[in-house]
N, CA, C and O atoms as CSV, one atom per row, in Angstrom:
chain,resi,resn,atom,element,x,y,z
A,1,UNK,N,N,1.505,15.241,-11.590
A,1,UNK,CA,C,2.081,13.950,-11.231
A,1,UNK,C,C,2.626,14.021,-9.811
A,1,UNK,O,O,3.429,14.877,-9.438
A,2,UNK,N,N,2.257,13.310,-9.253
A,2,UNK,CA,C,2.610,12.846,-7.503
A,2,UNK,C,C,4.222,12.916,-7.592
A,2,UNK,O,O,4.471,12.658,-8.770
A,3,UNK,N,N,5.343,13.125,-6.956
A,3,UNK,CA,C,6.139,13.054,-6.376
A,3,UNK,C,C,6.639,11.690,-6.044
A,3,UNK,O,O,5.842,10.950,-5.467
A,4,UNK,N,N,7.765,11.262,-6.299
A,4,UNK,CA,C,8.237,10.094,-5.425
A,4,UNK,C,C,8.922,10.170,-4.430
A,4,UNK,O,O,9.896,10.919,-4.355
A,5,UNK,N,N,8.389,9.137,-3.166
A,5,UNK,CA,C,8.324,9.713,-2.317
A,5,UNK,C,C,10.113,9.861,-2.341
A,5,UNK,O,O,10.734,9.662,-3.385
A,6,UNK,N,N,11.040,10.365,-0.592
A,6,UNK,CA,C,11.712,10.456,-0.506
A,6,UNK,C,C,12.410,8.916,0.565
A,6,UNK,O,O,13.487,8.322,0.623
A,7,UNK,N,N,11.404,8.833,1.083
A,7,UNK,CA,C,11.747,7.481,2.208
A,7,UNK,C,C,10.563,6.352,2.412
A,7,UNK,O,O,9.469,6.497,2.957
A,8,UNK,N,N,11.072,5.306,1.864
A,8,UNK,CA,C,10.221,4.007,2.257
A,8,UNK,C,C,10.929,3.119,3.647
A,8,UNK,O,O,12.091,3.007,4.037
A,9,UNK,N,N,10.007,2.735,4.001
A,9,UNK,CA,C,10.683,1.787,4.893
A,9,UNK,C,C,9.525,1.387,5.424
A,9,UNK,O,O,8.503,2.034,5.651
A,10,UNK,N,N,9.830,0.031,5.638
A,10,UNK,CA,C,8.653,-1.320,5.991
A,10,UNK,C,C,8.818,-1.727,7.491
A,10,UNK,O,O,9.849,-2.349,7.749
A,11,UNK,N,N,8.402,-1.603,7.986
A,11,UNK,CA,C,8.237,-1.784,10.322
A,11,UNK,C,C,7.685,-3.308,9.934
A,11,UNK,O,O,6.474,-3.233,10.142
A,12,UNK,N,N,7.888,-4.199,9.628
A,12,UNK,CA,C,7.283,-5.776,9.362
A,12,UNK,C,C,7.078,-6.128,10.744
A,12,UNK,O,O,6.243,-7.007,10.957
A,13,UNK,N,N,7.679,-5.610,11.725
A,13,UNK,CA,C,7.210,-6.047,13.580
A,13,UNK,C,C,6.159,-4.917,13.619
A,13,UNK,O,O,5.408,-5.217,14.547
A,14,UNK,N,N,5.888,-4.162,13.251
A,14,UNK,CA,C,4.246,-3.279,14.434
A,14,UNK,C,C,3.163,-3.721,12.647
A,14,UNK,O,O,1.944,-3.752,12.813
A,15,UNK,N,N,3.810,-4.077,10.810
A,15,UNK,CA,C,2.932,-4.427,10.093
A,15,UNK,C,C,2.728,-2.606,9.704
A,15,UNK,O,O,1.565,-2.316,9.424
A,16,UNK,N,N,3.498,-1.709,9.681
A,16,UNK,CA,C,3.058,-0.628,9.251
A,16,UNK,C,C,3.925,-0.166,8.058
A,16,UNK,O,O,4.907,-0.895,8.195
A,17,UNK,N,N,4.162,0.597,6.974
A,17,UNK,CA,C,4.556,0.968,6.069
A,17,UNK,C,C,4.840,2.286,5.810
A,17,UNK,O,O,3.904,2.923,5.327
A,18,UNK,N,N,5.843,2.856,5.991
A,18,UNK,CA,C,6.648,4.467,6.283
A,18,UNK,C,C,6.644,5.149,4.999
A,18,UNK,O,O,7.425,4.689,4.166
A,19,UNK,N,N,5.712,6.458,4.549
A,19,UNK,CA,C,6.659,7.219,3.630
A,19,UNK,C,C,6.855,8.457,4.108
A,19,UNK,O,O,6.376,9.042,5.079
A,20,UNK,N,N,7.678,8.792,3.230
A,20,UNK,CA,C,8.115,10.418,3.630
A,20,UNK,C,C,8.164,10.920,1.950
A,20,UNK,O,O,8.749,10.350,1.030
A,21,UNK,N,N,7.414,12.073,1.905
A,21,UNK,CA,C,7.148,12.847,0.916
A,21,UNK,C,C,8.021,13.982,0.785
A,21,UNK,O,O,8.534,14.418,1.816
A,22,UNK,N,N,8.285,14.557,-0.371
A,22,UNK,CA,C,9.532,15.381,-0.305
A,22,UNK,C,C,9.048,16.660,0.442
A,22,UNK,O,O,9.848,17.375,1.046
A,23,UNK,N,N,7.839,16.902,0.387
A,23,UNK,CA,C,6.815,18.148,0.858
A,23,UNK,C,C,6.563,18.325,2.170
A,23,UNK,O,O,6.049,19.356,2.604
A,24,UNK,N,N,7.048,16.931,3.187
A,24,UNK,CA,C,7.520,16.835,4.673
A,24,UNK,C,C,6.256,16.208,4.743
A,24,UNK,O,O,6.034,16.090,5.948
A,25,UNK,N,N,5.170,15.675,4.009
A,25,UNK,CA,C,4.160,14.769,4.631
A,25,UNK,C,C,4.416,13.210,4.807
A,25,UNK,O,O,5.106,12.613,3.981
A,26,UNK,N,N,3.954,12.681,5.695
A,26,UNK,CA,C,4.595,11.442,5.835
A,26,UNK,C,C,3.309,10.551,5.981
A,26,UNK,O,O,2.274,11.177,6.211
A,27,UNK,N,N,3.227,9.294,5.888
A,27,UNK,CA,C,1.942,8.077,6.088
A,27,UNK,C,C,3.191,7.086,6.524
A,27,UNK,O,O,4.405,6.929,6.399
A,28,UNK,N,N,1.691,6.391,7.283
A,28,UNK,CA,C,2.375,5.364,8.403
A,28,UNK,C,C,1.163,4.652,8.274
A,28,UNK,O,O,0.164,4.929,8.938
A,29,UNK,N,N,1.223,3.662,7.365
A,29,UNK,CA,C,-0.146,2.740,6.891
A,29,UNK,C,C,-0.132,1.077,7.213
A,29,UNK,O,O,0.516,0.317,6.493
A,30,UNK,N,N,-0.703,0.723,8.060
A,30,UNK,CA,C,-0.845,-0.676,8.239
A,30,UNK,C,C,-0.970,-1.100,7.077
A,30,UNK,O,O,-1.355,-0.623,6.009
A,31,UNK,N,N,-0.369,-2.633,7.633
A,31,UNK,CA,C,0.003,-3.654,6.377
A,31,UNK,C,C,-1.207,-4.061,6.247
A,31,UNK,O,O,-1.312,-4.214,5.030
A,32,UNK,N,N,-2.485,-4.418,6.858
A,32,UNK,CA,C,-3.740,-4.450,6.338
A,32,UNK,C,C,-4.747,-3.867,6.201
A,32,UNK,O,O,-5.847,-4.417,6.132
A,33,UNK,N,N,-4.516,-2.477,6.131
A,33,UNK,CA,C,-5.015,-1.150,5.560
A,33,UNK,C,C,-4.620,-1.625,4.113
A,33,UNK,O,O,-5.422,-2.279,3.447
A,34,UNK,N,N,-3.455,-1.311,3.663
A,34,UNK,CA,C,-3.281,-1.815,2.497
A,34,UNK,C,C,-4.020,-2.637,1.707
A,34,UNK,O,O,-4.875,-2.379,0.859
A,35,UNK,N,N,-3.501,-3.828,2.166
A,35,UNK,CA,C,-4.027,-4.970,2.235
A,35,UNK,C,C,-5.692,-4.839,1.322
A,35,UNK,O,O,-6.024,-5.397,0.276
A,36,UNK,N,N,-6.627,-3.715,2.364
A,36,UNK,CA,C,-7.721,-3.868,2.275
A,36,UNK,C,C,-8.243,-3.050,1.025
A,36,UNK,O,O,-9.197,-3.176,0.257
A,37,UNK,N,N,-7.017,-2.004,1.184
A,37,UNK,CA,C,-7.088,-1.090,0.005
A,37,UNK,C,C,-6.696,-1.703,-1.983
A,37,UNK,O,O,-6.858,-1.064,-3.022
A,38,UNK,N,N,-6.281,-2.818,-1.820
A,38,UNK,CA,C,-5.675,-3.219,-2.791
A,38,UNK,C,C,-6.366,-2.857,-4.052
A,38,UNK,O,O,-7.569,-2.908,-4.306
A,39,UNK,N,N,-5.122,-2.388,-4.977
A,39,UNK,CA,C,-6.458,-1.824,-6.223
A,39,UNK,C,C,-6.060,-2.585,-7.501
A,39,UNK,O,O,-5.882,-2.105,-8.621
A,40,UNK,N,N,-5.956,-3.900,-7.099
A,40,UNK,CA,C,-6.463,-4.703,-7.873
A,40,UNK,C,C,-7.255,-5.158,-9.166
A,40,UNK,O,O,-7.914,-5.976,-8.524
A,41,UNK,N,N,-7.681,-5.291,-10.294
A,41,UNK,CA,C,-8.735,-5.434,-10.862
A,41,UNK,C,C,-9.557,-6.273,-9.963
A,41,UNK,O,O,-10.496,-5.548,-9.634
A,42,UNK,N,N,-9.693,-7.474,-9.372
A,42,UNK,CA,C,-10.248,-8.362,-8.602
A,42,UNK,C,C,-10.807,-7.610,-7.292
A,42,UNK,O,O,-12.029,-7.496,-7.195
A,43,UNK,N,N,-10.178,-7.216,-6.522
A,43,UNK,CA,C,-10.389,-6.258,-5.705
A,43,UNK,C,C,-10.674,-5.142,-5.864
A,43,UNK,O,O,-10.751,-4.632,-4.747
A,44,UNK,N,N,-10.913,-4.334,-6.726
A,44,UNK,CA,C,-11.881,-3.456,-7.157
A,44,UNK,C,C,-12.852,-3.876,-7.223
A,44,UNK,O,O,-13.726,-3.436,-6.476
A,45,UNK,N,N,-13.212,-5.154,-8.354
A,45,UNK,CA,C,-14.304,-5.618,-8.861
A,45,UNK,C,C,-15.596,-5.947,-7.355
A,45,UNK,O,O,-16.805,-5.757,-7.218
A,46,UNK,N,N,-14.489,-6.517,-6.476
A,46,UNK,CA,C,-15.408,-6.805,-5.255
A,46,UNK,C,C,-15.891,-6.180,-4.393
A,46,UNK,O,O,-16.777,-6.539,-3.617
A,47,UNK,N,N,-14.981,-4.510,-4.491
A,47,UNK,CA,C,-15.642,-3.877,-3.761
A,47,UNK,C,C,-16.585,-2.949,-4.840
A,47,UNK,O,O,-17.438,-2.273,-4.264
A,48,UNK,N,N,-16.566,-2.883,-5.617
A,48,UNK,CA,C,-17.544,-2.271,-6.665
A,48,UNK,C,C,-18.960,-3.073,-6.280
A,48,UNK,O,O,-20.060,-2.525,-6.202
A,49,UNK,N,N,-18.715,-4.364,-6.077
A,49,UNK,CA,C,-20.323,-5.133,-6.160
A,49,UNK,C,C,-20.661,-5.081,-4.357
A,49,UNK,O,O,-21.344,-5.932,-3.787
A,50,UNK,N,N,-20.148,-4.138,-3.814
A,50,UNK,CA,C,-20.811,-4.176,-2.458
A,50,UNK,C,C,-20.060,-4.959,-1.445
A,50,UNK,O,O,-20.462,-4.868,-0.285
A,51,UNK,N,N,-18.774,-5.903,-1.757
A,51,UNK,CA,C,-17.821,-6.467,-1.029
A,51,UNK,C,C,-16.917,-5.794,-0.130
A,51,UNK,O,O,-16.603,-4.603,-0.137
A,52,UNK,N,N,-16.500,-6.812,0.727
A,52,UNK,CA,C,-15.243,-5.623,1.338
A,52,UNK,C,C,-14.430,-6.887,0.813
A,52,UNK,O,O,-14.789,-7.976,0.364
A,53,UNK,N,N,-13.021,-6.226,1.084
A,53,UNK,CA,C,-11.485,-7.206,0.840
A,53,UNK,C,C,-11.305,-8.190,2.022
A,53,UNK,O,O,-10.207,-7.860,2.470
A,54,UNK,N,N,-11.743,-9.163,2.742
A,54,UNK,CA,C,-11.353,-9.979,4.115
A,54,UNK,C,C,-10.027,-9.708,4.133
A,54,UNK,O,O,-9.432,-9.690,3.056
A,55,UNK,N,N,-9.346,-9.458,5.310
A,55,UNK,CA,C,-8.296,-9.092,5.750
A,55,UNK,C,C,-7.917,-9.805,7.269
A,55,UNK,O,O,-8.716,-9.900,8.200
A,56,UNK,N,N,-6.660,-10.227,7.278
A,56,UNK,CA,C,-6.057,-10.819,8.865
A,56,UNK,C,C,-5.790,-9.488,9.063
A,56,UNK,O,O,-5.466,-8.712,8.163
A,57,UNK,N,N,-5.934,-9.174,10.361
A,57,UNK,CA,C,-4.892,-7.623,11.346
A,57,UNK,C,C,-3.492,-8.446,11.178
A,57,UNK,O,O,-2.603,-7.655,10.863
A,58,UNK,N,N,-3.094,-9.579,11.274
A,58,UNK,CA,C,-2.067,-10.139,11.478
A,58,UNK,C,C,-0.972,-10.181,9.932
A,58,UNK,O,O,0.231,-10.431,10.008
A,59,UNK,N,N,-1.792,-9.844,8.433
A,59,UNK,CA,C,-1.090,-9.746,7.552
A,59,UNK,C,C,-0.004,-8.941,7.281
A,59,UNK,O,O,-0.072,-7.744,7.560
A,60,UNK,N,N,0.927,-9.382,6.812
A,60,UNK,CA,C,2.423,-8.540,6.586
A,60,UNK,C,C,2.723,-8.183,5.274
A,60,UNK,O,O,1.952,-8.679,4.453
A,61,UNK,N,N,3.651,-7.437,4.799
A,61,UNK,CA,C,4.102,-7.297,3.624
A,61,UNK,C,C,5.271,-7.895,3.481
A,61,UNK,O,O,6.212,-7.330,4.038
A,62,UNK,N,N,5.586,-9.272,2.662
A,62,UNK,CA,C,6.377,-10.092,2.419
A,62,UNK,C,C,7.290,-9.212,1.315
A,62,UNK,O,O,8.495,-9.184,1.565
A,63,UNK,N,N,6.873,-8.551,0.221
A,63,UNK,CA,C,7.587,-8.272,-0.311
A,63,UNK,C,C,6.972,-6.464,-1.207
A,63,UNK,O,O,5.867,-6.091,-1.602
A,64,UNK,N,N,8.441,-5.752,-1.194
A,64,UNK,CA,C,7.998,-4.471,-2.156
A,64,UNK,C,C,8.890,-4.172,-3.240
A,64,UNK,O,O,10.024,-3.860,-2.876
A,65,UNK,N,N,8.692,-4.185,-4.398
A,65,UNK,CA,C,8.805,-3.985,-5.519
A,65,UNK,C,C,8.642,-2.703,-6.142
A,65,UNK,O,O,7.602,-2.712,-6.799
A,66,UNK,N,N,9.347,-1.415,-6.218
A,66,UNK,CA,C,9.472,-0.550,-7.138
A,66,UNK,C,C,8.613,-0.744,-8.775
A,66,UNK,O,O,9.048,-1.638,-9.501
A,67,UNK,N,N,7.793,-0.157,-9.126
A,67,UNK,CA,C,7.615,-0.274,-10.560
A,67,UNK,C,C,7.872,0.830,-11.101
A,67,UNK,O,O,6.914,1.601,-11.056
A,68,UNK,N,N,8.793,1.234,-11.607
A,68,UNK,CA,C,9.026,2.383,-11.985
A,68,UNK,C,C,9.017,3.614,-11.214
A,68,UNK,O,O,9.092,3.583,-9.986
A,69,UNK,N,N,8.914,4.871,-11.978
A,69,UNK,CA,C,8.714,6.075,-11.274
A,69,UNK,C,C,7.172,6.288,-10.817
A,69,UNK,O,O,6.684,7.364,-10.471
A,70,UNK,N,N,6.361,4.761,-10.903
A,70,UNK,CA,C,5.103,4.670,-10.987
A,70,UNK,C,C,4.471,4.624,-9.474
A,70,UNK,O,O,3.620,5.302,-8.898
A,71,UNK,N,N,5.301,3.488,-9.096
A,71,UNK,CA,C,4.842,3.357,-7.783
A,71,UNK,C,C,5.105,1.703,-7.297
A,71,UNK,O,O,6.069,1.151,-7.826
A,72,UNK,N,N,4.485,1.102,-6.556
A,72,UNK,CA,C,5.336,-0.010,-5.538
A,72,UNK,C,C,4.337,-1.107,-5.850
A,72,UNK,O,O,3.143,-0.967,-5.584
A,73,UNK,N,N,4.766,-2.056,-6.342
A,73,UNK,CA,C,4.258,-3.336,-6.145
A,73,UNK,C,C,4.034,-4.620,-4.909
A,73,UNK,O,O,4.867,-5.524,-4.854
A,74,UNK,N,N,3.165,-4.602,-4.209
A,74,UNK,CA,C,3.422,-5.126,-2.807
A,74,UNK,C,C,2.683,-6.578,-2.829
A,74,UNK,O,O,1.486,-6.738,-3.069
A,75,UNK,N,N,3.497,-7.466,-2.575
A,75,UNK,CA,C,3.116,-8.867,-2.398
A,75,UNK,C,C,3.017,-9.170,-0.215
A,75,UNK,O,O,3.939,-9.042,0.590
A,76,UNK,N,N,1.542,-9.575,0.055
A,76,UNK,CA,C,1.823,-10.171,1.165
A,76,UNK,C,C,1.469,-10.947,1.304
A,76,UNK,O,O,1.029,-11.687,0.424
A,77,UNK,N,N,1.492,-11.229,2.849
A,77,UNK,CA,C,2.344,-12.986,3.332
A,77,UNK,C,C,0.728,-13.690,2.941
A,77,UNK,O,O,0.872,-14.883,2.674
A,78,UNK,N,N,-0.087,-13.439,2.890
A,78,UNK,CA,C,-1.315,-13.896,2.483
A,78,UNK,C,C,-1.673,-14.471,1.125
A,78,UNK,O,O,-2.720,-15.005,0.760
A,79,UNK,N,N,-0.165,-14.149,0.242
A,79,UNK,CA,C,-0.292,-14.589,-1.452
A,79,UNK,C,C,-0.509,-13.797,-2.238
A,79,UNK,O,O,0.104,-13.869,-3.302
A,80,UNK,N,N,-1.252,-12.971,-2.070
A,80,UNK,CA,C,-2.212,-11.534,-2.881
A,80,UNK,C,C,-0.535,-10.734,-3.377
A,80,UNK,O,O,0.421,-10.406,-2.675
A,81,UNK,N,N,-0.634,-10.692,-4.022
A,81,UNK,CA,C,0.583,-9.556,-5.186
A,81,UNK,C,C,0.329,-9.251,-6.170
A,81,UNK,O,O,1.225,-9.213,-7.014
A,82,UNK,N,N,-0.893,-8.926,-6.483
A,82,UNK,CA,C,-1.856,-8.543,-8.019
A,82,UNK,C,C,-1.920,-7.131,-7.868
A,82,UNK,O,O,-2.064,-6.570,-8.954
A,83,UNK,N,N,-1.851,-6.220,-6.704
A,83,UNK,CA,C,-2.035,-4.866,-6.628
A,83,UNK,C,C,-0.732,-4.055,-7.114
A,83,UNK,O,O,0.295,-4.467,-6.576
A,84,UNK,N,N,-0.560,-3.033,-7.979
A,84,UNK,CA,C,0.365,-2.053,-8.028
A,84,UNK,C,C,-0.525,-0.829,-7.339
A,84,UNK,O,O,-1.670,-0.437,-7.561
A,85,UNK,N,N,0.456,-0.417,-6.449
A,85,UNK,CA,C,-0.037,1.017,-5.383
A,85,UNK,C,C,0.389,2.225,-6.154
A,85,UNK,O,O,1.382,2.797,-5.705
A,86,UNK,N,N,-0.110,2.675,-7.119
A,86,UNK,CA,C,0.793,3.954,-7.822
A,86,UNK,C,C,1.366,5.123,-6.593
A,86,UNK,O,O,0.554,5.208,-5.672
A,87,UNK,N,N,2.273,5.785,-6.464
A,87,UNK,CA,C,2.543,6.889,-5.756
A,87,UNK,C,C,0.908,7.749,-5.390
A,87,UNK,O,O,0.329,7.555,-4.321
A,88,UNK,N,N,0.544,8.360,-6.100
A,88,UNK,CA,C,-0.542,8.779,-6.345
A,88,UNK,C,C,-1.764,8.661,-5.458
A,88,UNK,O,O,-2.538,9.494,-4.987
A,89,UNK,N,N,-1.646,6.960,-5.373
A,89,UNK,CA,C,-2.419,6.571,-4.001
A,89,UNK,C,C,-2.374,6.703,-2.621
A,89,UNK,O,O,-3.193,7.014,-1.757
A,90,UNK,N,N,-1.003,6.331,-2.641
A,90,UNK,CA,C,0.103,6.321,-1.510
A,90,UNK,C,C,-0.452,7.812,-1.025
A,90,UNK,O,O,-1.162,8.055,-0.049
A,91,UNK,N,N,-0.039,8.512,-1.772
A,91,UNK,CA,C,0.320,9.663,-0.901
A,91,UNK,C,C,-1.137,10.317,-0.104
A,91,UNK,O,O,-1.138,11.114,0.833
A,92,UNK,N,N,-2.342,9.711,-0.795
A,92,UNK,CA,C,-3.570,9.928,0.157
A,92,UNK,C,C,-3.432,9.201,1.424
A,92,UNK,O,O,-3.873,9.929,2.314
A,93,UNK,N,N,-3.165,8.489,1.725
A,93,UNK,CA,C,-2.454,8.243,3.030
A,93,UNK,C,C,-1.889,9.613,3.798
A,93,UNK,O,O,-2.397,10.055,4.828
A,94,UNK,N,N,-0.719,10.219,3.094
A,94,UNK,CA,C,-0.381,11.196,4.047
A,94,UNK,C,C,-1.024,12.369,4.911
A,94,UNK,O,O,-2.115,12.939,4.914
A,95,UNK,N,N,0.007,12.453,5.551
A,95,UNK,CA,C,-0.737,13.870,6.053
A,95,UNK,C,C,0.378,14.698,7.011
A,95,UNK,O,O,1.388,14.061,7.310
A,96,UNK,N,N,0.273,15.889,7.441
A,96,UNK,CA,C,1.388,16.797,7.577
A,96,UNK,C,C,1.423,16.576,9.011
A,96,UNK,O,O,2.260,17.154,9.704
């Protein structure tokens, strides 16, 4: 089981998303990296059939939500809040 992380924090002016892992790895993930990554049932489904996710560079993360020791629920300014990001995911992002 992934680790939670030790530090979140949301940059909503550069649109990037901070963690810090207890293991000293850290990710610094655009808000429409995310975005594009969303793992969704819907957004799976579309990129399963050969789709990509359309994405603004300009999308933000309006809102983050804790789900448990599970991982972060992220709603952005685009409407989309169907994705839970488990830790798990997150942390493929990082790197040392």
């Amino acid at each position: 089981m992934t680790a939670l992380p030790e530090a979140i924090e949301n940059h909503a002016a550069q649109g990037v998303l901070a963690l810090r892992w207890p293991d000293g790895r850290e990710a610094h993930v655009t808000h429409a990296r995310l975005r594009a990554a969303c793992p969704c049932s819907g957004c799976r489904a579309l990129r399963r059939a050969g789709g990509n996710v359309a994405v603004d560079a300009t999308v933000r993360l309006a809102d983050i939500e804790p789900v448990g020791a599970y991982g972060l629920n992220l709603t952005f300014s685009d409407g989309h809040r169907r994705g839970i990001y488990p830790f798990e995911m997150l942390s493929t992002f990082a790197s040392m």
